[in-house]
DOKEKOL-983256 format. One record per residue (C-alpha): residue number from 0; x negated, y negated, z. Coordinates in nm, 3 decimals. Layout:
N
BAMI num       u       v       w
BAMI NUM       X       Y       Z
...
//
This chain:
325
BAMI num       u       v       w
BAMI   0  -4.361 -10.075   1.088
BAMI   1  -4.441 -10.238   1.424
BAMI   2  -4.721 -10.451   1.297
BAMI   3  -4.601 -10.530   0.911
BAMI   4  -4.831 -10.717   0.744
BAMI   5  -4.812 -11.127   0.777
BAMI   6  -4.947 -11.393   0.541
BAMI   7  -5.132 -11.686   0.755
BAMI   8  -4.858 -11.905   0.662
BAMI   9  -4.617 -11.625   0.842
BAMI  10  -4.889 -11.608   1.127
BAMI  11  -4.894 -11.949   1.165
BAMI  12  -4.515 -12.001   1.180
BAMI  13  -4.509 -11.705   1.432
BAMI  14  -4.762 -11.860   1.646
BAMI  15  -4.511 -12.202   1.666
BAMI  16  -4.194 -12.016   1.684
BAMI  17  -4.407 -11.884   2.064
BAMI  18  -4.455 -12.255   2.156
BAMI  19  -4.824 -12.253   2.027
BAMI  20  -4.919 -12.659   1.948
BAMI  21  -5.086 -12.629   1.619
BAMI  22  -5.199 -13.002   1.529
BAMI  23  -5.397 -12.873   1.221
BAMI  24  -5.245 -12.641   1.026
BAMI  25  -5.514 -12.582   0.715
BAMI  26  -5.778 -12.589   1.048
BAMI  27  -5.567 -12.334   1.231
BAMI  28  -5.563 -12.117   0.892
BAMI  29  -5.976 -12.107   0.865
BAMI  30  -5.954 -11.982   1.232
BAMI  31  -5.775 -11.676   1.133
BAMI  32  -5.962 -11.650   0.867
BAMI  33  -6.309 -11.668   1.044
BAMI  34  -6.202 -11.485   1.318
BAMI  35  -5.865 -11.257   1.265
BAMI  36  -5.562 -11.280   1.416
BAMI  37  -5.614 -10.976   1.637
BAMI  38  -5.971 -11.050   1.747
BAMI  39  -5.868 -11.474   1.816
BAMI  40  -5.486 -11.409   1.945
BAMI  41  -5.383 -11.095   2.023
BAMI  42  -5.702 -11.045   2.234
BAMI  43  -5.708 -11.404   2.441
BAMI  44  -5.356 -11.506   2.449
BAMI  45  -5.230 -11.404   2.749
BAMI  46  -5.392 -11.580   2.964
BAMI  47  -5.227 -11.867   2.818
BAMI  48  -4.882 -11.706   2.837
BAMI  49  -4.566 -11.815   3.080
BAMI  50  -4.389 -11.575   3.227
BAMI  51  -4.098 -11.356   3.032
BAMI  52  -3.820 -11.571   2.959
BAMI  53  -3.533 -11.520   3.206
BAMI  54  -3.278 -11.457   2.898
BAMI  55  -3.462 -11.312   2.662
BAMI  56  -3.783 -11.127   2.811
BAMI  57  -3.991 -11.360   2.570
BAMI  58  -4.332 -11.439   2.660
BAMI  59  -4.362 -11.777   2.520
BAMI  60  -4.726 -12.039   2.566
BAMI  61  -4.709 -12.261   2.830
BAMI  62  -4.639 -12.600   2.753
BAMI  63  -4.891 -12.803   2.565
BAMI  64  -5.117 -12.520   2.492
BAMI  65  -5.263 -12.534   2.128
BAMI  66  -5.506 -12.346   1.957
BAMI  67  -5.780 -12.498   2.045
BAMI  68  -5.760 -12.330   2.397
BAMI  69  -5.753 -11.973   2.297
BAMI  70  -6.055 -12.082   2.061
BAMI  71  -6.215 -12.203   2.371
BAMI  72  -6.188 -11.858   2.546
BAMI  73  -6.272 -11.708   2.269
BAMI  74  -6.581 -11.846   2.224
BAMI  75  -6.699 -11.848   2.593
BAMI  76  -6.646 -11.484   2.573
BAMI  77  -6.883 -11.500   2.260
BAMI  78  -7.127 -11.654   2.475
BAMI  79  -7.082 -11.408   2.790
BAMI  80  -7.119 -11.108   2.569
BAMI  81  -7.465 -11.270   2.465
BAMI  82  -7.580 -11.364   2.809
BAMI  83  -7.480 -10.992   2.918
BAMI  84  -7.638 -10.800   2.601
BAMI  85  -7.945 -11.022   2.652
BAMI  86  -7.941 -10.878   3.022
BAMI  87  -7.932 -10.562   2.929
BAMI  88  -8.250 -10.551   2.659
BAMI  89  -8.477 -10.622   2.975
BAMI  90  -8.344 -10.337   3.177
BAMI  91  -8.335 -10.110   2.838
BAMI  92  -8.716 -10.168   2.763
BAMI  93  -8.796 -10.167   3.116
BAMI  94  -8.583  -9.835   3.141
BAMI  95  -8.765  -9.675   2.819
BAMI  96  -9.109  -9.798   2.948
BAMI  97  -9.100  -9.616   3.297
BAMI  98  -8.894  -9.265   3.203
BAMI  99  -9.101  -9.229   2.934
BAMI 100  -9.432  -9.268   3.159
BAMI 101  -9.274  -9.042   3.424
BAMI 102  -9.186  -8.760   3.159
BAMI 103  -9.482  -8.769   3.015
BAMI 104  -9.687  -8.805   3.326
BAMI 105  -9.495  -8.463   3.437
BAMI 106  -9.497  -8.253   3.110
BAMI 107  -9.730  -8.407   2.871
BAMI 108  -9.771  -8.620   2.582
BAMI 109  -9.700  -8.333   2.295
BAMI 110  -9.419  -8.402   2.128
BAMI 111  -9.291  -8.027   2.191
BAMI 112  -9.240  -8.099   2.579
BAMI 113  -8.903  -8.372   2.545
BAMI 114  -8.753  -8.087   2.246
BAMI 115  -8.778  -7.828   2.509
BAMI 116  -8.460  -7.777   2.692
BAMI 117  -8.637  -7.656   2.991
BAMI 118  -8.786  -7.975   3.090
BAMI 119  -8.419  -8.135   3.156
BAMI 120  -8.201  -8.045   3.452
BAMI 121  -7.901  -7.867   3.261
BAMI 122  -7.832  -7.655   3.575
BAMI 123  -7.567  -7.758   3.839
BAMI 124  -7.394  -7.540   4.119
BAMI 125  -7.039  -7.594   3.921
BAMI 126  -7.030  -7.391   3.631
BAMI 127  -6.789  -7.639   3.422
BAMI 128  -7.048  -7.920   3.486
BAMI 129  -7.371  -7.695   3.354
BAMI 130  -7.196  -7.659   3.053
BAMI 131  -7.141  -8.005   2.978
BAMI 132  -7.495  -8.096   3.052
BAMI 133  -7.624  -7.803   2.862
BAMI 134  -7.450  -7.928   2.587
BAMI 135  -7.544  -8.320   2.648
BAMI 136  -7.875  -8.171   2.645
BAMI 137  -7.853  -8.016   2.324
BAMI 138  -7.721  -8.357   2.184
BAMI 139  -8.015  -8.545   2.310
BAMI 140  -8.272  -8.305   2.134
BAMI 141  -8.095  -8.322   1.827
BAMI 142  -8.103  -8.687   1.821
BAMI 143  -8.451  -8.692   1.936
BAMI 144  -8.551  -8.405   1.679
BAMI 145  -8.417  -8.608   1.396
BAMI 146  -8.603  -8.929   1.521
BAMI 147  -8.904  -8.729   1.497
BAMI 148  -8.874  -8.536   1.207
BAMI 149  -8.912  -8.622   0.818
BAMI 150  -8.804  -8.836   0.653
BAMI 151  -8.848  -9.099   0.966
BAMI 152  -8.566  -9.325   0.951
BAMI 153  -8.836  -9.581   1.162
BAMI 154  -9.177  -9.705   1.021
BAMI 155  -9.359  -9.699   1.329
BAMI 156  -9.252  -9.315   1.360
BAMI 157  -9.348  -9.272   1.040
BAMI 158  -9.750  -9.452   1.080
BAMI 159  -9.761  -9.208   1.435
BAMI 160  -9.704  -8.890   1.245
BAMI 161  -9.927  -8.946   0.941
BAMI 162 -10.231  -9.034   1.232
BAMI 163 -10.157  -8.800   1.491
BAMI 164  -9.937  -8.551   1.336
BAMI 165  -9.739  -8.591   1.697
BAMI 166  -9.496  -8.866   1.815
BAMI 167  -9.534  -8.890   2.182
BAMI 168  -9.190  -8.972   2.393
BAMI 169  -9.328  -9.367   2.470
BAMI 170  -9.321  -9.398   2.087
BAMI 171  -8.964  -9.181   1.995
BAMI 172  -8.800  -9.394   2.286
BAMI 173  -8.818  -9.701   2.118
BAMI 174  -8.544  -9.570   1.855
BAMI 175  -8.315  -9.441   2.129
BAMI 176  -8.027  -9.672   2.206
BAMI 177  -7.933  -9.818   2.582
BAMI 178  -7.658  -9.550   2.587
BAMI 179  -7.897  -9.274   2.473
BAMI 180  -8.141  -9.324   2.738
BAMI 181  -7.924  -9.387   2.981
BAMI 182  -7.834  -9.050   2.923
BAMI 183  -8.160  -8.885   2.883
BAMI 184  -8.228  -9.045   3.259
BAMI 185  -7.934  -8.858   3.391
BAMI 186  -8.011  -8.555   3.171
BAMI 187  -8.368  -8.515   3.387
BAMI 188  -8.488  -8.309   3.622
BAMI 189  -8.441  -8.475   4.009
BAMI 190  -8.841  -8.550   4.057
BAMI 191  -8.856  -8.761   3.733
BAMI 192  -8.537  -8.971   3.813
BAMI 193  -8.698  -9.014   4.149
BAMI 194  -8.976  -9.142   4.021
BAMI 195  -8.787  -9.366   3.767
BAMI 196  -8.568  -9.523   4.054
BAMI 197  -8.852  -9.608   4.305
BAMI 198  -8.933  -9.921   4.050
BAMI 199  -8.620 -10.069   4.155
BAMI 200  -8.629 -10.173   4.488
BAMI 201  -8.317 -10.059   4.695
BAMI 202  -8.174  -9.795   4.425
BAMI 203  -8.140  -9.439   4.502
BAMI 204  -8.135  -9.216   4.232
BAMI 205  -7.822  -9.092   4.208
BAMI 206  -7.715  -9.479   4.199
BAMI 207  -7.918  -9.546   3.895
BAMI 208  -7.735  -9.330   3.692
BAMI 209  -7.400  -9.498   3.794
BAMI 210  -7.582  -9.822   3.726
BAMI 211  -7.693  -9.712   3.351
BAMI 212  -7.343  -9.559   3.303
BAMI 213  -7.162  -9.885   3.387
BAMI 214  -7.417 -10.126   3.184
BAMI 215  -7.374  -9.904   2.863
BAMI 216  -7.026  -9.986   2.875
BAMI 217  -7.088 -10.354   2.907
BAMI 218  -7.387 -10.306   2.669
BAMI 219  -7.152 -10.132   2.413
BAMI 220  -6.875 -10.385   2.469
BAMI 221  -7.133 -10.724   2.395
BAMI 222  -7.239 -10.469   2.078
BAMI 223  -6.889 -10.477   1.916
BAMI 224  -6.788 -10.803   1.959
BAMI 225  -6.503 -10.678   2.225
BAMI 226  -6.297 -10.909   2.532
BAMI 227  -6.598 -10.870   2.806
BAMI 228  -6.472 -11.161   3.080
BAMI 229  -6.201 -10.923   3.233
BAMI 230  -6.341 -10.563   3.188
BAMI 231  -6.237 -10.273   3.324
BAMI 232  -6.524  -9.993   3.298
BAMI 233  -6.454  -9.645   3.248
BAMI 234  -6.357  -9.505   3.591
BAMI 235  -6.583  -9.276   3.547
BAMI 236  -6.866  -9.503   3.537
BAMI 237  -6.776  -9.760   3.850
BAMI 238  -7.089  -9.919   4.022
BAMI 239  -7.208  -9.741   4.342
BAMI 240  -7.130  -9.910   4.668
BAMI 241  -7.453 -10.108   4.756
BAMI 242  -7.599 -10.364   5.008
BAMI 243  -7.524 -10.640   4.815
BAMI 244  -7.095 -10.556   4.855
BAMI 245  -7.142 -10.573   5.174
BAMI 246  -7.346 -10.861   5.223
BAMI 247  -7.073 -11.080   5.018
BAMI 248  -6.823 -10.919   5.261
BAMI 249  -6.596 -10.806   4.986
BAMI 250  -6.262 -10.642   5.103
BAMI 251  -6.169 -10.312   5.081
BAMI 252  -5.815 -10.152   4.963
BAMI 253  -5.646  -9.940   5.239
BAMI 254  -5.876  -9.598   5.070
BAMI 255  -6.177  -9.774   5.163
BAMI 256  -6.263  -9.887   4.823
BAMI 257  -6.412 -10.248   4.739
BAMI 258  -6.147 -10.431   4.548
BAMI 259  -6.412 -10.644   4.335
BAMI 260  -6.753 -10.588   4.202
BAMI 261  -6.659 -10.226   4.131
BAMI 262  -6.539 -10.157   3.798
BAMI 263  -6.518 -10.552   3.693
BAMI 264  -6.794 -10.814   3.509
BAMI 265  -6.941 -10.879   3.867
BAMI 266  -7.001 -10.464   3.882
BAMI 267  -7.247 -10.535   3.632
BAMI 268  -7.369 -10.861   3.771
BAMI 269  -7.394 -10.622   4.132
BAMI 270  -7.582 -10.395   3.900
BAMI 271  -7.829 -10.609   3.757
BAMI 272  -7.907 -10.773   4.018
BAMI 273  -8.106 -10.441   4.136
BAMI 274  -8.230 -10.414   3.790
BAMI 275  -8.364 -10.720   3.641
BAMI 276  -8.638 -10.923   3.781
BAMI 277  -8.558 -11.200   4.017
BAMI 278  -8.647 -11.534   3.728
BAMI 279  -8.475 -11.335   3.497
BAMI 280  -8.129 -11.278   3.724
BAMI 281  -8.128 -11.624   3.863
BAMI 282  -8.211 -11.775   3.482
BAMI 283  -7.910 -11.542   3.347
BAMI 284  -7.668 -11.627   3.619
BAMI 285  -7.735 -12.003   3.582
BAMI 286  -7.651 -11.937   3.177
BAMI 287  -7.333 -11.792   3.291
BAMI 288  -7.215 -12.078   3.507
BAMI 289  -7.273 -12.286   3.237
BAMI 290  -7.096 -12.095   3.015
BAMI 291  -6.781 -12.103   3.277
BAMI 292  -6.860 -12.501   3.302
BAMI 293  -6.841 -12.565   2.897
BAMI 294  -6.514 -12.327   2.904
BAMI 295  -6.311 -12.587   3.158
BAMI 296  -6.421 -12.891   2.990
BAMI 297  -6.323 -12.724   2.642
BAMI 298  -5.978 -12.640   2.789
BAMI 299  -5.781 -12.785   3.058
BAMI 300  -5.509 -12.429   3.083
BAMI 301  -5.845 -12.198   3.239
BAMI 302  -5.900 -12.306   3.563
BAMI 303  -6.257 -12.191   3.715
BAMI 304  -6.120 -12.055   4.020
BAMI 305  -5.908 -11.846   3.797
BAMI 306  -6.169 -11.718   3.554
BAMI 307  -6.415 -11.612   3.830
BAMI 308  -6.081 -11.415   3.973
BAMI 309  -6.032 -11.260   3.606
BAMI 310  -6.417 -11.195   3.590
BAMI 311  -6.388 -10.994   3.960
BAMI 312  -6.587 -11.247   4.112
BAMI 313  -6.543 -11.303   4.496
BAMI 314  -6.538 -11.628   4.680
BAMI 315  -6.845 -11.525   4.824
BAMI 316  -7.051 -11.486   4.480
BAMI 317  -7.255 -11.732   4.505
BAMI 318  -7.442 -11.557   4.814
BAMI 319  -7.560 -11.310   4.561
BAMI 320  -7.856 -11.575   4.461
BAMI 321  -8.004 -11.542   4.811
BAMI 322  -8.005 -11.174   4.853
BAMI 323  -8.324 -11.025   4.891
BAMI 324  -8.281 -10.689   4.778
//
């Protein structure tokens, strides 16, 4: 086996036998016991890491690094995955609030209209494509038929049947995850996402699907308790180029691409900045640099510059503050 079972003892020997300082050894033990092993080391270590040993290709910690600093990341991850997945809430009820106005608005309140495939856009030039969205379409009504059907899984559901006998979509969208109605927005027809999209000032359409796609990944990411500071998104979810890229005058690779704020933590920062209300950006940012602040005086091995390089943050990020999108 490549991974064979270790006892903490073994762990903790394995740990010094890298150059690890451990000062505290029963303290170091309730670590991996709070945390894991995987979750506290093998996901923050290498930042701490030398480089491969000339001899022996060993990657060993630098000198004087203890435990203490990979807790330190650790935790300041902890708090960037709340500061993110708080983030995302506002845009999710905001989200559910105004697609579930503009379907309605469109098709009606019945309950029948948002289980009928016809009133999503499952039709696309590219044959291959219409399938998949006939089939994401499909999904989505299942999961919105079960929502709505009994035995209701949700109370409130539940109260809107047994008075109306109909659950209108403002009231079903309130079970629906981020995720899920991020992909009912880019399961709708063109004159609804329009519609959606004009309430943020300065996103197209098209872009607020790419925008939804990227912040479920961070949103799912915060969820499961996964390594958020140095994210790479699915590449099939990178943030549109926008205003704000060019504005911070980030370079671009020799295919024209911006090299930060793409498919990074600052994509979603780029993203959210369209999305969330200007006290609520500025409040959220200013909880982030102090996050980053409580991180270097925790541990002197992460430097700032270097996290904000490992977050995809440009020199320039601070601009972002002044934008007026």
């Amino acid at each position: 086996m490549d991974k064979p079972f270790k006892s903490y003892d073994e762990l903790i020997e394995k740990l010094r036998d890298k150059k690890l300082l451990i000062p505290n050894e029963d303290r170091a033990k309730n670590l991996l016991k709070k945390y894991s092993y995987f979750a506290l080391i093998s996901g923050y270590k290498d930042i701490f890491k030398a480089k491969p040993d000339d001899v022996t290709g060993e990657r060993f910690y630098r000198i004087g690094t203890t435990i203490d600093d990979i807790l330190a990341l650790y935790q300041f991850d902890a708090q960037l995955r709340k500061i993110f997945l708080d983030m995302s809430l506002i845009v999710e009820i905001h989200m559910k609030s105004i697609l579930s106005y503009s379907f309605v608005e469109i098709n009606g309140d019945d309950q029948k209209q948002y289980l009928d495939v016809k009133n999503y856009n499952a039709v696309d030039p590219d044959s291959s494509i219409a399938a998949i969205k006939a089939r994401a379409v499909k999904k989505l009504i299942g999961i919105l038929n079960k929502l709505v059907t009994p035995p209701f899984d949700h109370e409130y559901i539940g109260h809107q049947w047994s008075k109306h006998k109909n659950i209108p979509l403002w009231v079903a969208v309130k079970a629906l995850s981020f995720g899920q109605i991020s992909k009912m927005y880019s399961l709708c027809p063109q004159k609804i996402q329009t519609r959606v999209s004009k309430e943020f000032r300065g996103v197209m359409r098209k872009d607020l699907q790419s925008m939804l796609a990227l912040l479920t990944d961070i949103r799912n990411v915060c969820a499961h308790n996964e390594r958020l500071y140095n994210i790479k998104v699915n590449p099939t979810h990178i943030a549109p180029d926008t205003k704000i890229h060019s504005l911070l005058g980030i370079k671009k690779n020799e295919r024209g691409v911006y090299l930060q704020g793409k498919d990074d933590l600052f994509s979603a920062i780029i993203c959210l900045r369209y999305l969330l209300p200007n006290a609520d950006f500025l409040h959220s940012l200013h909880q982030i640099e102090e996050a980053i602040d409580d991180l270097c005086l925790a541990t002197t091995r992460v430097q700032k510059k270097q996290i904000l390089k490992l977050m995809g943050f440009p020199n320039t990020w601070e601009m972002i503050k002044s934008i007026v999108i």
